[in-house]
RODRENMI-949841 format. One record per atom (N, C-alpha, C, O): x, y negated, z; residue number from 1; atom name. Coordinates in Angstrom, 2 decimals, m for minus. Each point is the difference from the previous one (the first is absolute). Example, Ala and Ser with C-alpha at 12.3 -4.5 7.8 and 13.67 -1.06 7.14 Angstrom:
<pts>
(pt (13.19,5.69,7.80),1,"N")
(pt (m0.89,m1.19,0.00),1,"CA")
(pt (0.90,m1.20,0.00),1,"C")
(pt (1.04,0.02,0.66),1,"O")
(pt (m1.39,m1.07,m1.38),2,"N")
(pt (0.82,m1.19,0.06),2,"CA")
(pt (m0.77,m1.09,0.73),2,"C")
(pt (0.51,m1.11,0.17),2,"O")
</pts>
This chain:
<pts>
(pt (0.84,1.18,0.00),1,"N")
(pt (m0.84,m1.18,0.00),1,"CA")
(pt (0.88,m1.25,0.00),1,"C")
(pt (0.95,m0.15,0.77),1,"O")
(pt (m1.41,m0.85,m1.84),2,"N")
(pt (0.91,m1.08,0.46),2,"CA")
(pt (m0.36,m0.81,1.28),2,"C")
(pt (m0.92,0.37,0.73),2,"O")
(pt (1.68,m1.48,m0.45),3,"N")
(pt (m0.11,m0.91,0.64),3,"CA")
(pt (m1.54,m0.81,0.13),3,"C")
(pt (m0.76,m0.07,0.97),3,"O")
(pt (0.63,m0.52,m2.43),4,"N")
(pt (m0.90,m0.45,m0.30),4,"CA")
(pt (m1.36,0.16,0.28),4,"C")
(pt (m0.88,m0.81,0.29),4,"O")
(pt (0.90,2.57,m0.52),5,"N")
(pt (m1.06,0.88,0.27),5,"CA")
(pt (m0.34,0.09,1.70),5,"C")
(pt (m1.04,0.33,0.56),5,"O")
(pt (1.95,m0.64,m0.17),6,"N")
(pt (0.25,0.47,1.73),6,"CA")
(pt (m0.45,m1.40,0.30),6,"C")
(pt (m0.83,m0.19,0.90),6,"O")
(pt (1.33,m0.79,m1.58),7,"N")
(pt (m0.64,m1.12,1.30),7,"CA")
(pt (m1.31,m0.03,m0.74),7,"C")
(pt (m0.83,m0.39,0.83),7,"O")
(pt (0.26,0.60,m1.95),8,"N")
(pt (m1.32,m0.45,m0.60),8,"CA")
(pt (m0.83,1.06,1.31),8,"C")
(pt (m0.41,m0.59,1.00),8,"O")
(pt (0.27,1.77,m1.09),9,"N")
(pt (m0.61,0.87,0.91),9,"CA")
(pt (0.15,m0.54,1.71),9,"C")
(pt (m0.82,0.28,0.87),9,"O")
(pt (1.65,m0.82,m0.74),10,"N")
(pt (0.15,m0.72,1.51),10,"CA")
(pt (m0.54,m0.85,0.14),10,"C")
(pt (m0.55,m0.04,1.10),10,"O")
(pt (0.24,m1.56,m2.32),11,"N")
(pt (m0.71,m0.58,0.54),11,"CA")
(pt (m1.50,0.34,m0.49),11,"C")
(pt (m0.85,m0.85,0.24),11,"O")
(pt (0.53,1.87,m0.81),12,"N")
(pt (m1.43,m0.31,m0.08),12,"CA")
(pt (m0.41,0.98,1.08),12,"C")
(pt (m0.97,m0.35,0.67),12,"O")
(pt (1.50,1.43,m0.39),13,"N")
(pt (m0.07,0.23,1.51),13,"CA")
(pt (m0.09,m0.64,1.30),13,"C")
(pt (m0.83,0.48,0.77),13,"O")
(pt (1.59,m1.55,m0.33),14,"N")
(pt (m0.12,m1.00,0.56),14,"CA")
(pt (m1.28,m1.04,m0.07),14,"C")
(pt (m0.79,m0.32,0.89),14,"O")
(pt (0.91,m0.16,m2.54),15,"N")
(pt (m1.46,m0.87,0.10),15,"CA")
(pt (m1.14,0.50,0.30),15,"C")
(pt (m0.81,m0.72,0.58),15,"O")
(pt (0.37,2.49,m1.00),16,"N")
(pt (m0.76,0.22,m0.35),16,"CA")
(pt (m0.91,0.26,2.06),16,"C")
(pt (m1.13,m0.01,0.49),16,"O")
(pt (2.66,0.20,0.03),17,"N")
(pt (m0.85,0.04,1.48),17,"CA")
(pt (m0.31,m1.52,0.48),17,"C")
(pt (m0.73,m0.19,0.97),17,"O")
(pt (1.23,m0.74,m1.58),18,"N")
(pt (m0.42,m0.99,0.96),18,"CA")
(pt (m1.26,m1.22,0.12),18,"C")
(pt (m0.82,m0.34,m0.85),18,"O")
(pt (0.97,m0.03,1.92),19,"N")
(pt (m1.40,0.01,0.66),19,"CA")
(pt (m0.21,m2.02,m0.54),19,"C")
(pt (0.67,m0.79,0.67),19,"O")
(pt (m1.27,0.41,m1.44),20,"N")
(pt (m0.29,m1.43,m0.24),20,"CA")
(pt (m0.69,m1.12,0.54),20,"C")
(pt (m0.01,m1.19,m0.31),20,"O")
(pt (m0.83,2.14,1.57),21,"N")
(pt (m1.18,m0.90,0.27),21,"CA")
(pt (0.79,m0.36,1.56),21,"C")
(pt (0.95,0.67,0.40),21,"O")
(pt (m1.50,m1.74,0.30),22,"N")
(pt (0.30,m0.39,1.18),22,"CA")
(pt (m1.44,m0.04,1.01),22,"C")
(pt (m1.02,m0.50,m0.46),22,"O")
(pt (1.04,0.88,1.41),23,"N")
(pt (m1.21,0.01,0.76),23,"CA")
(pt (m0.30,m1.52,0.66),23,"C")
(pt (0.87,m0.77,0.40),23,"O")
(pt (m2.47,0.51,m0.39),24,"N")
(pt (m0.03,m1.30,0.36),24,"CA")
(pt (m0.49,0.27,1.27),24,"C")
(pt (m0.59,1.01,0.39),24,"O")
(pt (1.03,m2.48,0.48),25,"N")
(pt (m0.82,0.62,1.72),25,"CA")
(pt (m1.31,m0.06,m0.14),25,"C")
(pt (m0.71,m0.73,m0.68),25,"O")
(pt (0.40,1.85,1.65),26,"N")
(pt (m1.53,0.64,0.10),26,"CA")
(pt (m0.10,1.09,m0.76),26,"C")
(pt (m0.99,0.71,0.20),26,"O")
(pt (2.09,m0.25,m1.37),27,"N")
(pt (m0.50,0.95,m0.72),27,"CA")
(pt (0.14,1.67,0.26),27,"C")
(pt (m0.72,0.95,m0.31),27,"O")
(pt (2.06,m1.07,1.05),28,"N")
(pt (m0.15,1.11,1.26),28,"CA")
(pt (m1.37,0.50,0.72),28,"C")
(pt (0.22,0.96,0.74),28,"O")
(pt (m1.40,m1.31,m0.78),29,"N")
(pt (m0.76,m0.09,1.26),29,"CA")
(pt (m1.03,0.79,m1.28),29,"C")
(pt (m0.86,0.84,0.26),29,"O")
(pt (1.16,m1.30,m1.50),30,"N")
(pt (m1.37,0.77,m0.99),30,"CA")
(pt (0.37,1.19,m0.19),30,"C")
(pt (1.10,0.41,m0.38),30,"O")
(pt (m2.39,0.36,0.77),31,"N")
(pt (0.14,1.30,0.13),31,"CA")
(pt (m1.15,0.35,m1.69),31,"C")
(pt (m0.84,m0.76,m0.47),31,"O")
(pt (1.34,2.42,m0.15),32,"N")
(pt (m0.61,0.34,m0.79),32,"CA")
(pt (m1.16,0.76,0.10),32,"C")
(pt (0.19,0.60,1.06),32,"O")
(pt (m1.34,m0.22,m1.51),33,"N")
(pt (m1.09,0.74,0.16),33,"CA")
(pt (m0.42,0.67,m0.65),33,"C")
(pt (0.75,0.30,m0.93),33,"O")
(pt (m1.83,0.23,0.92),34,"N")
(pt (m0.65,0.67,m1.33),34,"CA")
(pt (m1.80,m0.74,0.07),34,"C")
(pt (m0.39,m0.66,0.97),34,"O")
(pt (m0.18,0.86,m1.74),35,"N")
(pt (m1.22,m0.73,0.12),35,"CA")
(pt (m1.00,0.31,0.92),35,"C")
(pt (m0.87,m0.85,0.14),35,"O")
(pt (0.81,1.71,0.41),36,"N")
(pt (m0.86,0.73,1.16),36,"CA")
(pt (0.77,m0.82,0.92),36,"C")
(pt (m0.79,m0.85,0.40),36,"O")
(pt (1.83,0.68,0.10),37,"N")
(pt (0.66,m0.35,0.99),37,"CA")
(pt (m0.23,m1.41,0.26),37,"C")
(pt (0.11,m0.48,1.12),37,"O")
(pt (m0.50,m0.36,m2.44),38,"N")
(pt (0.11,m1.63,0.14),38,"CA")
(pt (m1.58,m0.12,m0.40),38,"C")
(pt (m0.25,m1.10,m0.52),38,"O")
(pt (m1.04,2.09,0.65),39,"N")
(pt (m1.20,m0.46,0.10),39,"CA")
(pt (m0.71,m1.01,1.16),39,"C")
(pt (m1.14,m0.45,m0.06),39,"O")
(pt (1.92,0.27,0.90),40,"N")
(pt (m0.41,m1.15,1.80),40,"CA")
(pt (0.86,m1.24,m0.30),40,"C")
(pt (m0.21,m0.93,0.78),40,"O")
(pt (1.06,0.74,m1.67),41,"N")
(pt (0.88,m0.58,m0.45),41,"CA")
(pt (m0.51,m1.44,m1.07),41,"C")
(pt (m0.63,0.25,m1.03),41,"O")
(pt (0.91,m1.48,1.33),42,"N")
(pt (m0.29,m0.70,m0.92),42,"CA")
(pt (0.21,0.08,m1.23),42,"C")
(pt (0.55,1.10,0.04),42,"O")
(pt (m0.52,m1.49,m1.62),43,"N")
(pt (0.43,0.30,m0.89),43,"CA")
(pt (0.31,m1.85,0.06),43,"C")
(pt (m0.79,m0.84,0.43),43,"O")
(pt (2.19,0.60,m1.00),44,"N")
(pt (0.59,m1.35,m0.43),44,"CA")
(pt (0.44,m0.23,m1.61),44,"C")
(pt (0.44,m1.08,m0.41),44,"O")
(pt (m0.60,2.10,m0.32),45,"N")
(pt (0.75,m0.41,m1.12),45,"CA")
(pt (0.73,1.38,m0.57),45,"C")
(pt (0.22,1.10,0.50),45,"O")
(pt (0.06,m1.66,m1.75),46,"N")
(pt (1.01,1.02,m0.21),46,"CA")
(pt (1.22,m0.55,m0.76),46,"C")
(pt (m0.04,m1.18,m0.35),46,"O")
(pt (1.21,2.00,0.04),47,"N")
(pt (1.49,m0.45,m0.10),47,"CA")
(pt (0.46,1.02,m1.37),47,"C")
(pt (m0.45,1.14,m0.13),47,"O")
(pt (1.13,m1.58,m0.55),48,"N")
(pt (0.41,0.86,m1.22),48,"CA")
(pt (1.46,m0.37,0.15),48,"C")
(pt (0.36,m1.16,0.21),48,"O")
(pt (0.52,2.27,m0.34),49,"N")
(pt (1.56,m0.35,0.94),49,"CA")
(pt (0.77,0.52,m1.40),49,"C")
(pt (m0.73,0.84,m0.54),49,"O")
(pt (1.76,m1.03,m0.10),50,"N")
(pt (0.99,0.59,m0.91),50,"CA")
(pt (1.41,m0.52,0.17),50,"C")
(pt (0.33,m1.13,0.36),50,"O")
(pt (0.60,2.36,m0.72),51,"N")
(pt (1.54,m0.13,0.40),51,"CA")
(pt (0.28,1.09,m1.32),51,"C")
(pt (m0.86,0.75,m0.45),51,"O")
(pt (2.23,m0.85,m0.02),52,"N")
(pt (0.49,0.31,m0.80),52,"CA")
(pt (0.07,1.58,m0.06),52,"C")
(pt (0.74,0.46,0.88),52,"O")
(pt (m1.30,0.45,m1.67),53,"N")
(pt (0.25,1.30,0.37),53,"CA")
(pt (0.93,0.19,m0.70),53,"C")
(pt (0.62,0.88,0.60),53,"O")
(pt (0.17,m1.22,m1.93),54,"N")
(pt (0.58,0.31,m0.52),54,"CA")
(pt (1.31,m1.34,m0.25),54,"C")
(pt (m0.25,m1.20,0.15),54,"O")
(pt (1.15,1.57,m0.42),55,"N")
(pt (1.24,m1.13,0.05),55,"CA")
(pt (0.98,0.52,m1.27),55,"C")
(pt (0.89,0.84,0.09),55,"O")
(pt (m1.20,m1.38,m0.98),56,"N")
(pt (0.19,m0.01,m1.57),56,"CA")
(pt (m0.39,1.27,m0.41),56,"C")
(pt (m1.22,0.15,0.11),56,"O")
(pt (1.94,1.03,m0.64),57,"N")
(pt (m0.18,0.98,m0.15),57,"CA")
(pt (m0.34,1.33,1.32),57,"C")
(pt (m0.56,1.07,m0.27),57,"O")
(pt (0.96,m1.38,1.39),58,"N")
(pt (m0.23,0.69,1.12),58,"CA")
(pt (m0.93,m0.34,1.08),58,"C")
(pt (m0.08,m1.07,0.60),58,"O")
(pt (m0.60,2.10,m0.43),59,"N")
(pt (m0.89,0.40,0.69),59,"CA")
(pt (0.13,0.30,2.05),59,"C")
(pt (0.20,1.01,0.69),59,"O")
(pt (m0.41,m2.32,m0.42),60,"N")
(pt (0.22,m0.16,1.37),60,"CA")
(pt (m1.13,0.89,0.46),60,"C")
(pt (m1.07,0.29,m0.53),60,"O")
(pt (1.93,0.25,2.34),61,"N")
(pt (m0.70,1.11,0.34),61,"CA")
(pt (m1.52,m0.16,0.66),61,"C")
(pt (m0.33,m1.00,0.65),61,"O")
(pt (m0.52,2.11,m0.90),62,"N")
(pt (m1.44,m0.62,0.09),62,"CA")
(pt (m0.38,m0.21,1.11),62,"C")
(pt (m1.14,m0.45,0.11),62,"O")
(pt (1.94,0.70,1.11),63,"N")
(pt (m0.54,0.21,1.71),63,"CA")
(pt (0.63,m1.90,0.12),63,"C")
(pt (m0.65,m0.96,0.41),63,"O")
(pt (1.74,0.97,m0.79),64,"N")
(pt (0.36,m2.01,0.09),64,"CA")
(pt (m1.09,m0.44,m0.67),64,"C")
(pt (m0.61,m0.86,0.63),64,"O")
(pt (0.05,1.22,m1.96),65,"N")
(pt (m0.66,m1.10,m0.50),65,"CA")
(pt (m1.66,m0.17,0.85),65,"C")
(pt (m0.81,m0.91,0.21),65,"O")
(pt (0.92,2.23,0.04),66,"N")
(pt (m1.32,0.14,1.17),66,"CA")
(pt (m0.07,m1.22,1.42),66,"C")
(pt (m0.93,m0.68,0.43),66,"O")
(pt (2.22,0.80,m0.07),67,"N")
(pt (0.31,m0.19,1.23),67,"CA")
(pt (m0.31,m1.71,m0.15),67,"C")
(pt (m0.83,m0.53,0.73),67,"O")
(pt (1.55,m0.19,m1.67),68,"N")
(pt (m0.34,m1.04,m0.62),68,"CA")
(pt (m1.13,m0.32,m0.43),68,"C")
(pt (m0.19,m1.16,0.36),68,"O")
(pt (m0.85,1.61,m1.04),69,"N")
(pt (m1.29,m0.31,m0.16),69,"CA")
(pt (m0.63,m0.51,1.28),69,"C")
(pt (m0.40,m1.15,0.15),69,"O")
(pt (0.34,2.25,0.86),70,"N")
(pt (m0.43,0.41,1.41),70,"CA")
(pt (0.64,m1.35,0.70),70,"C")
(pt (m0.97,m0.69,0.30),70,"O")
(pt (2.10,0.04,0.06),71,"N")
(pt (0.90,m0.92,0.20),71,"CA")
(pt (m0.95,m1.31,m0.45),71,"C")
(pt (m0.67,m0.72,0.74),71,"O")
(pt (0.82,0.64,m2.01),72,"N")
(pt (m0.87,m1.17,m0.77),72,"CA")
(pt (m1.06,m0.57,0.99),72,"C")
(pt (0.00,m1.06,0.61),72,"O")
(pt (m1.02,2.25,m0.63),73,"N")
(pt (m1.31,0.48,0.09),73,"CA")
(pt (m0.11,m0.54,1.38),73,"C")
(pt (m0.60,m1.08,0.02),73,"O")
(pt (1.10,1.60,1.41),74,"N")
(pt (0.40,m0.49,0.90),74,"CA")
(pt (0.18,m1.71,0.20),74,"C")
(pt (m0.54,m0.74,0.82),74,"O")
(pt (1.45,0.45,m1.84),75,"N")
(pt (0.16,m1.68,0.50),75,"CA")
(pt (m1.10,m0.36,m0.49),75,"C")
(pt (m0.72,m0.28,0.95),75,"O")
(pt (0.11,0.12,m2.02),76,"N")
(pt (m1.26,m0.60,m0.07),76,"CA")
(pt (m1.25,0.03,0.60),76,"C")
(pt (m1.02,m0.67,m0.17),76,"O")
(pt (1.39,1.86,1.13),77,"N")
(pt (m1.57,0.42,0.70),77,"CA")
(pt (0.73,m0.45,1.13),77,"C")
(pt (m0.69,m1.01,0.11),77,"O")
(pt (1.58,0.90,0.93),78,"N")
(pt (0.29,m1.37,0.82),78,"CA")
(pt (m0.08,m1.35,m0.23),78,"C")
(pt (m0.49,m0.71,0.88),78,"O")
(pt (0.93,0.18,m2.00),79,"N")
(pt (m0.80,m1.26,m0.67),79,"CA")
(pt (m0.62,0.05,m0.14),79,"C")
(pt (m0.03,m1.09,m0.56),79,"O")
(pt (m1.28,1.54,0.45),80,"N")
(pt (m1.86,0.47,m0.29),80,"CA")
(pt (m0.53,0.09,1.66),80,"C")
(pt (m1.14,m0.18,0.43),80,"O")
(pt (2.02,0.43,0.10),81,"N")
(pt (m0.24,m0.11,1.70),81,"CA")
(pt (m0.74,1.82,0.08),81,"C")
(pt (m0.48,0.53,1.00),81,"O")
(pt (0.63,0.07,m2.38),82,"N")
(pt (m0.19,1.33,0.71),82,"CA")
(pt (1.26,1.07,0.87),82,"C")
(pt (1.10,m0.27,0.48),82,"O")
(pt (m1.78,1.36,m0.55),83,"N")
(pt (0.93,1.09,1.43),83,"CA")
(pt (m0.12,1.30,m0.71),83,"C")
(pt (0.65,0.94,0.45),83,"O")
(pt (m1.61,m0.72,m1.79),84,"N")
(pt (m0.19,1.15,m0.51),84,"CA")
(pt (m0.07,0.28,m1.39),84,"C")
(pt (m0.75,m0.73,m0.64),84,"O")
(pt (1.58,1.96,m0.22),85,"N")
(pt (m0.06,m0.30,m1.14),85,"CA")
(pt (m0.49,1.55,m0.81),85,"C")
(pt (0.53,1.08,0.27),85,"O")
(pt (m1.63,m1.27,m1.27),86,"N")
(pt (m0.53,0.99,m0.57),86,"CA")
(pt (0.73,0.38,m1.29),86,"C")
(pt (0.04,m0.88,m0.86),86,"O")
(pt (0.52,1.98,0.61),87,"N")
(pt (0.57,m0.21,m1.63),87,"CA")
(pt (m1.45,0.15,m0.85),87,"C")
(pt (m0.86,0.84,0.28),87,"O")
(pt (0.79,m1.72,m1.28),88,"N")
(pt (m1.27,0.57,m1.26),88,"CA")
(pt (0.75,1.17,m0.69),88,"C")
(pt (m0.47,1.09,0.32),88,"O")
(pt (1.26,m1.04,m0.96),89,"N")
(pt (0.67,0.60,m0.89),89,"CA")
(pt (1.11,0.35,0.43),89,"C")
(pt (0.44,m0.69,0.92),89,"O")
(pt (0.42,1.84,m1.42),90,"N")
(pt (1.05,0.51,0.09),90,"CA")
(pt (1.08,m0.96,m0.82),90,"C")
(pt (m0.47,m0.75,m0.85),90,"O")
(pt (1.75,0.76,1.04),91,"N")
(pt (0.81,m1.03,m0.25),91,"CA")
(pt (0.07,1.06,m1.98),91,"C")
(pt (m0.23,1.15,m0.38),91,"O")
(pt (0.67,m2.46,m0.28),92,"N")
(pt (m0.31,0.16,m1.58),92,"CA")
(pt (1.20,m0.61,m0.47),92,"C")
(pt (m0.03,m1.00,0.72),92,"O")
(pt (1.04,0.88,m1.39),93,"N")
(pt (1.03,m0.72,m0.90),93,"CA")
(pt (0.32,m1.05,1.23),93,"C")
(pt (0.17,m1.19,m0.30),93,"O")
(pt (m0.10,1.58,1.53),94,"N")
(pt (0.69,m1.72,0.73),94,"CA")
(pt (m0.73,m0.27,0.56),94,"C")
(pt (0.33,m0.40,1.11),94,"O")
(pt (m1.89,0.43,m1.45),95,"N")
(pt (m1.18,m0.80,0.43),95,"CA")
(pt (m0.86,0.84,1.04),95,"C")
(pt (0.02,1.22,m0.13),95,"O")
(pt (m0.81,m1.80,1.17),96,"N")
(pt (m0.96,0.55,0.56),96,"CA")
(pt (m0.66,m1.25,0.54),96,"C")
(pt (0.57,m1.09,0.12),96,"O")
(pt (m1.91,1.38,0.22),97,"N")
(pt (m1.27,m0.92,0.90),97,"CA")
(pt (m0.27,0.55,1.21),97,"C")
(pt (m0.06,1.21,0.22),97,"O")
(pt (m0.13,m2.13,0.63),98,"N")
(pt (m0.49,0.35,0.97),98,"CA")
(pt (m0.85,m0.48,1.02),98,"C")
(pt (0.27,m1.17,0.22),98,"O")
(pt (m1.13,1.55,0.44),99,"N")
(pt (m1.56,m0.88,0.83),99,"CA")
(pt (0.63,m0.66,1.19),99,"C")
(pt (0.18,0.90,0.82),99,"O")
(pt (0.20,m1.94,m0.39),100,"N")
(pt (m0.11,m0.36,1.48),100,"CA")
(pt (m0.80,m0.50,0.37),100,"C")
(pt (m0.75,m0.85,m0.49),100,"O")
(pt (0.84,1.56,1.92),101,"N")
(pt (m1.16,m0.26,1.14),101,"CA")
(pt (0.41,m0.41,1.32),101,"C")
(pt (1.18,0.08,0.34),101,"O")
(pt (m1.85,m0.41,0.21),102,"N")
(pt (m0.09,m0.39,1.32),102,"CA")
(pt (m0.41,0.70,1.30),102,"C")
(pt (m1.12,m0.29,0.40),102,"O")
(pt (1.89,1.23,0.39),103,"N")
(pt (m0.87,0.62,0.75),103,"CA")
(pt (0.30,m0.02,1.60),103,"C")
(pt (0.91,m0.51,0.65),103,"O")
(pt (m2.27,1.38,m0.22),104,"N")
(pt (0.87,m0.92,1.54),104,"CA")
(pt (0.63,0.98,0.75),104,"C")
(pt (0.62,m0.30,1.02),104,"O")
</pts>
């Protein structure tokens, strides 16, 4: 293998784990649910979150890009003044939605 080949495979290894989003305060505190769980629960809105799944030709790994959606999803439902977050959909190319609520 050359050189070339060795650092190309290193850094997209590297990029492909890392994490882009920063947590905002309060966003620690939002917890996830399922919809049975957030029926006593206010409904506030909902949030459509996207981060890069892919980084030119390579395919960043799908549990980071998850983790990041989820991350997103979180700060805006502390800015929304919610505590709870429903996924609609399963995460898609980068993208997912999700319900926040309010519960007590």
């Amino acid at each position: 293998m050359s050189i070339k080949t060795i650092y190309t495979l290193g850094l997209t290894a590297l990029v492909s784990a890392c994490a882009w989003v920063d947590s905002k305060p309060g966003s620690e505190q939002v917890v996830m649910l399922d919809r049975f769980q957030a029926e006593s629960c206010q409904r506030l809105g909902t949030t459509s979150t996207q981060t890069k799944d892919k980084l030119w030709l390579y395919e960043r790994d799908q549990q980071t890009v998850r983790n990041e959606l989820v991350a997103l999803a979180r700060n805006e439902a502390a800015a929304m003044g919610g505590n709870a977050l429903v996924p609609e959909q399963e995460a898609t190319d980068g993208q997912q939605q999700f319900i926040i609520y309010r519960c007590p």
